[in-house]
Backbone as JSON, one array per atom type, in Angstrom:
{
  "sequence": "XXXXXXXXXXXXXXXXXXXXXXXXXXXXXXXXXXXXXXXXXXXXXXXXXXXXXXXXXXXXXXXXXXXXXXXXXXXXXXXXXXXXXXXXXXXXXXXXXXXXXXXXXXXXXXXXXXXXXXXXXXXXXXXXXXXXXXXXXXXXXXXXX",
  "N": [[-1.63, 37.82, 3.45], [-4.65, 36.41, 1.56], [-5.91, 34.13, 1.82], [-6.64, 30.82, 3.04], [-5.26, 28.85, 1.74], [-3.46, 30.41, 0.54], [-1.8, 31.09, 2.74], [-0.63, 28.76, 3.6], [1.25, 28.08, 1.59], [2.55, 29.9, 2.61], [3.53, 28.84, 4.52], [5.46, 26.86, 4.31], [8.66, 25.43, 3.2], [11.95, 25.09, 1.53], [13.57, 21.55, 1.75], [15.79, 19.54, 2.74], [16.7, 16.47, 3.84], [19.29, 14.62, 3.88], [20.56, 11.22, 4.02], [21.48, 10.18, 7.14], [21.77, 12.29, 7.78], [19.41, 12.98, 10.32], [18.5, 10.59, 13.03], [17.8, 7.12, 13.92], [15.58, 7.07, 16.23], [14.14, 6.24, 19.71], [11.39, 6.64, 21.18], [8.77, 7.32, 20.52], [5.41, 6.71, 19.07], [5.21, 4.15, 19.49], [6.79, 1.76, 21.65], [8.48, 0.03, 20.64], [9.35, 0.25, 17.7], [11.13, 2.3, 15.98], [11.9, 5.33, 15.01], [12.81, 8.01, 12.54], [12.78, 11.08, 11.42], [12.39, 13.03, 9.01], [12.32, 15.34, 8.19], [9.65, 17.02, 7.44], [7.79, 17.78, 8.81], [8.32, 20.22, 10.48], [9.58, 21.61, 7.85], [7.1, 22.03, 6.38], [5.19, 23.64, 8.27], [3.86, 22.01, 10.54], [2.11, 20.85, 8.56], [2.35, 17.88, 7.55], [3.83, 15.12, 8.39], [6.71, 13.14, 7.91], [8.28, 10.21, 7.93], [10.72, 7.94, 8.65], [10.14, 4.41, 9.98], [11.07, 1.72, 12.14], [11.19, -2.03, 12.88], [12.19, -2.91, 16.17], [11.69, -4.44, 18.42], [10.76, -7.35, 18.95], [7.28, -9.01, 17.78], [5.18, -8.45, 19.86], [2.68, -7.93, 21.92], [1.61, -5.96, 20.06], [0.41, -3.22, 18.04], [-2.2, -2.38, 19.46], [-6.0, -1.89, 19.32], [-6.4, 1.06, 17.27], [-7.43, 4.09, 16.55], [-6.42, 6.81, 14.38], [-6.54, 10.17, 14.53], [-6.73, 12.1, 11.62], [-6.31, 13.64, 8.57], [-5.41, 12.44, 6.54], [-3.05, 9.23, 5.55], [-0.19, 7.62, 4.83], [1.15, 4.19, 4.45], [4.05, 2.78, 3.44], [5.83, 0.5, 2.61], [9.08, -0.43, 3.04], [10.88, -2.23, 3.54], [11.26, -6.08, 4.34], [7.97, -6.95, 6.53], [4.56, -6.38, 7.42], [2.07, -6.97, 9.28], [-1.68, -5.93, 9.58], [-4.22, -5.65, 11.04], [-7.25, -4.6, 9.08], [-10.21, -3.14, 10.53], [-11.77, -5.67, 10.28], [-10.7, -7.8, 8.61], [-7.63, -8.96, 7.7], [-4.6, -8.08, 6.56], [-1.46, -8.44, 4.98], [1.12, -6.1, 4.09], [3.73, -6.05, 2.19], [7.16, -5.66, 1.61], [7.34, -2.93, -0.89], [4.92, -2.13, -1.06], [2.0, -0.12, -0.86], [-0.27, 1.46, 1.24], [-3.31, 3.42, 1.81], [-4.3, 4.84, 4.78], [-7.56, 5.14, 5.5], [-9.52, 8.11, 6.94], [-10.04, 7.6, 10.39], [-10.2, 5.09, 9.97], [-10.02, 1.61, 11.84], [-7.9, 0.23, 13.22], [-4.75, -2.31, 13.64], [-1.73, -2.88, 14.03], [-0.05, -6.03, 14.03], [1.97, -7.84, 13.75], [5.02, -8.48, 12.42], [8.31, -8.4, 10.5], [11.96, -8.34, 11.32], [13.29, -7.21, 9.82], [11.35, -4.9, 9.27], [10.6, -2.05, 7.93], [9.15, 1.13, 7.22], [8.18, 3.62, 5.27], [6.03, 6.9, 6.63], [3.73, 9.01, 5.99], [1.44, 11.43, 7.25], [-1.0, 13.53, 7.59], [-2.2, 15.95, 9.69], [0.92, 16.74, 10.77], [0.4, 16.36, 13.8], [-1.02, 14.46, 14.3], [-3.4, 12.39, 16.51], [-3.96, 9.77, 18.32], [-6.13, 7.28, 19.17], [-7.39, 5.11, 21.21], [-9.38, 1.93, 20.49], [-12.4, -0.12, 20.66], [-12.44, -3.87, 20.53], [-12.69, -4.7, 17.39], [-12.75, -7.83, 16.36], [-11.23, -10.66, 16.92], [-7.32, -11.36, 16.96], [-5.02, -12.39, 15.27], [-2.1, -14.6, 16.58], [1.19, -13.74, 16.53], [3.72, -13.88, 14.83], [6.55, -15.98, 16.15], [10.32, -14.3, 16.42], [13.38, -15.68, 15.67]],
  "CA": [[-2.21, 36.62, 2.87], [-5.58, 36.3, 1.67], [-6.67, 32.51, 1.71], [-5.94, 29.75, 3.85], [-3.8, 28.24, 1.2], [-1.82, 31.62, 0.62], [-1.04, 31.1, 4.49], [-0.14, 27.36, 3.78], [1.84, 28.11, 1.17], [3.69, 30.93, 3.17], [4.31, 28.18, 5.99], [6.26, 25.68, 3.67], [10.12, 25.73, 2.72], [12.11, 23.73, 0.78], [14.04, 20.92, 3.16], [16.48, 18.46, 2.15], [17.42, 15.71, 4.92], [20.14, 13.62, 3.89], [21.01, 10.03, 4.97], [22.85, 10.67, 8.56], [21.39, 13.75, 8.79], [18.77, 12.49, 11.39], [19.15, 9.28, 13.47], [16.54, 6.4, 14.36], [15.47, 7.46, 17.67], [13.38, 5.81, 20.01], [10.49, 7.92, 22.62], [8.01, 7.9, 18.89], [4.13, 6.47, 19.09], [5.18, 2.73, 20.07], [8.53, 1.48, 21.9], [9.38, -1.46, 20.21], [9.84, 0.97, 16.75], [12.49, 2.96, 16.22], [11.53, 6.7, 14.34], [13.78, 8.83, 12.06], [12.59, 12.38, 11.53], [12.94, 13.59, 7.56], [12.11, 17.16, 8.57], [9.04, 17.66, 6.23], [6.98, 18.62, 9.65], [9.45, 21.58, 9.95], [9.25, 22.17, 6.87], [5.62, 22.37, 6.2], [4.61, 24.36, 9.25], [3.21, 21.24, 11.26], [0.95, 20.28, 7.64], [2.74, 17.0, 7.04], [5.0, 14.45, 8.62], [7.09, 11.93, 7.13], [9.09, 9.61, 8.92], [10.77, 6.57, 8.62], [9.44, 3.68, 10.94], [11.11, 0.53, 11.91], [11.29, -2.81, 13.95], [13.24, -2.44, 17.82], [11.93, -5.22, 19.34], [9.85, -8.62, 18.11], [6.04, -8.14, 18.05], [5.04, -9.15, 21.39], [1.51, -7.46, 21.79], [1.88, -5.16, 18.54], [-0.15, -1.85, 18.8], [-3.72, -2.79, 20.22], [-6.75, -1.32, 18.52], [-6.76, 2.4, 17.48], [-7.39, 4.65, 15.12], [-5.95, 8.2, 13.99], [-7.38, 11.52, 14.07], [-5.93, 13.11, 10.57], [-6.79, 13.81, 7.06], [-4.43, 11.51, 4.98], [-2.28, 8.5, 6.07], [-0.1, 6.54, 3.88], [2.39, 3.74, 4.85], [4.7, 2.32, 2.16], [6.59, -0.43, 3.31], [10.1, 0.13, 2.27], [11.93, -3.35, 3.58], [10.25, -6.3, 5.06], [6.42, -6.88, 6.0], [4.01, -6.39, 8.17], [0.26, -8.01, 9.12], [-2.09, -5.52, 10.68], [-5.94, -5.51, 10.67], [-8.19, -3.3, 9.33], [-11.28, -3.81, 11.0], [-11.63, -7.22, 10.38], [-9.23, -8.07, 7.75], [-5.93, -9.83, 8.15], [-3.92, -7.27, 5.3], [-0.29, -8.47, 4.34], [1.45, -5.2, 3.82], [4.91, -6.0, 2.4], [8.14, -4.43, 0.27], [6.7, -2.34, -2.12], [3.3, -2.34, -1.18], [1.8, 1.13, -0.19], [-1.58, 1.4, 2.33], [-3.84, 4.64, 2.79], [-5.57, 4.46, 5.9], [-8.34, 6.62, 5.62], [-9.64, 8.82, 7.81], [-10.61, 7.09, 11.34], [-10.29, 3.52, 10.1], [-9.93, 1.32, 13.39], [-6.9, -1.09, 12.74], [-4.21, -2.75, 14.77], [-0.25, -3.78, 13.76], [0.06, -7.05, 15.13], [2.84, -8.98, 13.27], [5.94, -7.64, 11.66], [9.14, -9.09, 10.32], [12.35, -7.99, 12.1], [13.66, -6.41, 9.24], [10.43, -4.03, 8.83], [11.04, -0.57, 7.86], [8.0, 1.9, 6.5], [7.92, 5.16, 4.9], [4.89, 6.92, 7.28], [2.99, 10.09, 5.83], [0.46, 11.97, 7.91], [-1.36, 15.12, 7.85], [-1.21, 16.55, 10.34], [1.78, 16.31, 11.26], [0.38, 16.55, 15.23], [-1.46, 13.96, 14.36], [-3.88, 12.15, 17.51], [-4.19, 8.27, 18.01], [-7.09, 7.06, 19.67], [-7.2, 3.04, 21.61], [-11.24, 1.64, 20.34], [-12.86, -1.54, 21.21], [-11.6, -4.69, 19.15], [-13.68, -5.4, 16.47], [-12.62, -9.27, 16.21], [-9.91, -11.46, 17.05], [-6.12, -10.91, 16.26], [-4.18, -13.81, 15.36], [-1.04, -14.26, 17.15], [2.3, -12.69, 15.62], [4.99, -14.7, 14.23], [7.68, -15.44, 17.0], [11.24, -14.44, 16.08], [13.9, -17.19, 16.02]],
  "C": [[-3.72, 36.76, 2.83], [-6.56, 35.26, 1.42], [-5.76, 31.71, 2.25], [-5.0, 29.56, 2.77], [-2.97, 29.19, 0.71], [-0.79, 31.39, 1.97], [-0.72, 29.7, 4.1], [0.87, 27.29, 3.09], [3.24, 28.68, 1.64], [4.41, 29.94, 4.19], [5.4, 26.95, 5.16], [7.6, 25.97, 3.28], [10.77, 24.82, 2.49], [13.26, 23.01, 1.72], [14.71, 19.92, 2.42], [17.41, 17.73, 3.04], [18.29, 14.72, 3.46], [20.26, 12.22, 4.37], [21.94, 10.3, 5.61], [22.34, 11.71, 8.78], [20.75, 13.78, 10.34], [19.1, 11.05, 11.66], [17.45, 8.68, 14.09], [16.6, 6.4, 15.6], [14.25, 6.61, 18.33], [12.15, 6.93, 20.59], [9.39, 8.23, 21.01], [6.49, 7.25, 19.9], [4.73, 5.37, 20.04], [7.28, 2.76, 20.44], [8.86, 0.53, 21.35], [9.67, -1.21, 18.62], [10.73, 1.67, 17.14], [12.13, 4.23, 15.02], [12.89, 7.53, 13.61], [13.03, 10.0, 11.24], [13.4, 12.48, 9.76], [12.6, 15.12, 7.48], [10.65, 17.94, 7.87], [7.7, 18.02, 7.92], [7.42, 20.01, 9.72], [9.06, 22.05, 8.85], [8.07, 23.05, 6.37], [4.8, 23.18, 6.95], [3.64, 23.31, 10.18], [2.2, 20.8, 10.15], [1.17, 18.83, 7.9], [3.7, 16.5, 7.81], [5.42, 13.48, 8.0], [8.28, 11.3, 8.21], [9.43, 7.78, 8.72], [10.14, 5.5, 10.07], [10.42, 2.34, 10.88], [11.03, -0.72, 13.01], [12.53, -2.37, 14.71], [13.01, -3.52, 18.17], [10.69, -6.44, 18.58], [8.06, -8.52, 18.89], [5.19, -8.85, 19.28], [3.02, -9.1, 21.74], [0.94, -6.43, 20.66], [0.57, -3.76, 19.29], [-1.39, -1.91, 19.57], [-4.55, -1.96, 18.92], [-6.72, 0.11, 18.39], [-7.25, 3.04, 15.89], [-6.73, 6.22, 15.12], [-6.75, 9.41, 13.5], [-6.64, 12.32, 12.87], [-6.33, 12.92, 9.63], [-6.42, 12.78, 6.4], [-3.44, 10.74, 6.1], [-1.88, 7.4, 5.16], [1.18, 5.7, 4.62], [2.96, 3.05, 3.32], [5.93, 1.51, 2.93], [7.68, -0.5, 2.4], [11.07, -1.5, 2.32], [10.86, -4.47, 5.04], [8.67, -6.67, 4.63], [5.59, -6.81, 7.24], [2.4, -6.87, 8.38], [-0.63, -6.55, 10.08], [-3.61, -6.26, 10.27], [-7.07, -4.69, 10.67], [-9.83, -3.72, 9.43], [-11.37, -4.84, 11.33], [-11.41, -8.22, 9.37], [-7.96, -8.48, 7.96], [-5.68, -8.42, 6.48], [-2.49, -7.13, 5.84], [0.73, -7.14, 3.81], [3.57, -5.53, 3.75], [5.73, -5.17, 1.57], [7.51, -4.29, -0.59], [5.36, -1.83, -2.31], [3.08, -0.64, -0.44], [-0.29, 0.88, 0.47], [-1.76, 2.65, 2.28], [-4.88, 4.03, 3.64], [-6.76, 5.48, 5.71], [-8.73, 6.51, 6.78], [-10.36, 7.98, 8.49], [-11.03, 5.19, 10.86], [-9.67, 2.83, 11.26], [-8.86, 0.09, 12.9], [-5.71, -1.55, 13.97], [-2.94, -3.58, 13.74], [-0.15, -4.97, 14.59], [1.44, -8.07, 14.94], [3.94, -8.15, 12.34], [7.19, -8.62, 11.5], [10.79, -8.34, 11.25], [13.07, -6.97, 11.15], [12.48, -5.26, 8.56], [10.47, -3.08, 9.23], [10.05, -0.09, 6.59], [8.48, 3.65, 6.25], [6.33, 5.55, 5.38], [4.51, 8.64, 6.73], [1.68, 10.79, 5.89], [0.54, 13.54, 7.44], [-2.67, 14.99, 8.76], [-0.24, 16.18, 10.98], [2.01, 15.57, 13.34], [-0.8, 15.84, 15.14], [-2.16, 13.13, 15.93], [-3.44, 10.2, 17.39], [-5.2, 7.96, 19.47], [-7.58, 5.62, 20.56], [-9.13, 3.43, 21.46], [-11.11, 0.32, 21.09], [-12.44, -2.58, 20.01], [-12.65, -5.07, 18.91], [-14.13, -7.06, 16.34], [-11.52, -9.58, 17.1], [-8.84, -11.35, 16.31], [-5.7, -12.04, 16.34], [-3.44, -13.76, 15.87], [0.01, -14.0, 15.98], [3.05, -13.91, 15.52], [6.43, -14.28, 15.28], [9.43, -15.32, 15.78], [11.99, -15.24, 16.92], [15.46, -16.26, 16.68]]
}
C-alpha cells in the first residue's frame, strides 16, 4: 500500500447484518440504553461504527454533560424522540430527524420517549467521551406514566 487511504481501503469488507443477526445488548456507553451492534466496526477496520441505540429504562438523570472525541457523529432518530442540549439549546430530535454533532460539541441527552430508538454513526469507531462543566441549566425530563 502506498497511501493512507490505500491502507483504509485494504481494511474494509463488505458486511451484511441482518435483523436477528445481532441482539440489543446492554454493558454500551449508558445503562439505561440498550445497543445492537450492525458490524460496520468489523467491517471497516475500527473506521466507523454504527449501531442501533435505544430506551431501557425512563430518563432519570439522562447522560450529564460531555462531549466526544471523533471526527463525524450522526444520530438519526429512527422511532420516537428525544430532547438533549447542545450547549445551551433545548433541540427536539424526533422520527425522522437526523443530528451531526460536530466535532467536540458539549451536549447532554436529558429527556427521551420510551419508545426511542436511534441510528448512531461515529468515526472512530473507538470513539472517547469526555464529562465537561454544564454550560446552563437542564430542564427536567418528562416522567413516564
Amino acid at each position: 500500500m502506498n497511501t493512507i487511504a490505500e491502507s483504509a481501503l485494504a481494511e474494509n469488507v463488505f458486511s451484511h447484518v441482518c435483523d436477528g443477526d445481532t441482539q440489543y445488548e446492554s454493558g454500551g456507553l449508558r445503562d439505561f440504553f440498550l445497543y445492537r451492534d450492525l458490524g460496520i466496526a468489523a467491517a471497516t477496520g475500527g473506521q466507523v461504527i454504527a449501531q442501533l441505540v435505544k430506551a431501557n429504562m425512563a430518563p432519570e438523570t439522562g447522560t450529564g454533560w460531555h462531549r466526544h472525541e471523533a471526527n463525524f457523529h450522526i444520530v438519526i432518530m429512527l422511532k420516537g424522540w428525544a430532547r438533549f442540549m447542545y450547549e445551551d439549546q433545548v433541540t427536539l430530535v424526533k422520527t425522522g430527524d437526523c443530528v451531526h454533532q460536530r466535532p467536540g460539541i458539549v451536549h447532554f441527552l436529558f429527556d427521551y420517549s420510551p419508545d426511542m430508538e436511534y441510528l448512531e454513526i461515529v468515526s472512530p469507531a473507538d470513539f472517547t467521551t469526555v464529562e465537561m462543566p454544564a454550560p446552563c441549566p437542564v430542564p427536567p425530563p418528562t416522567p413516564w406514566n
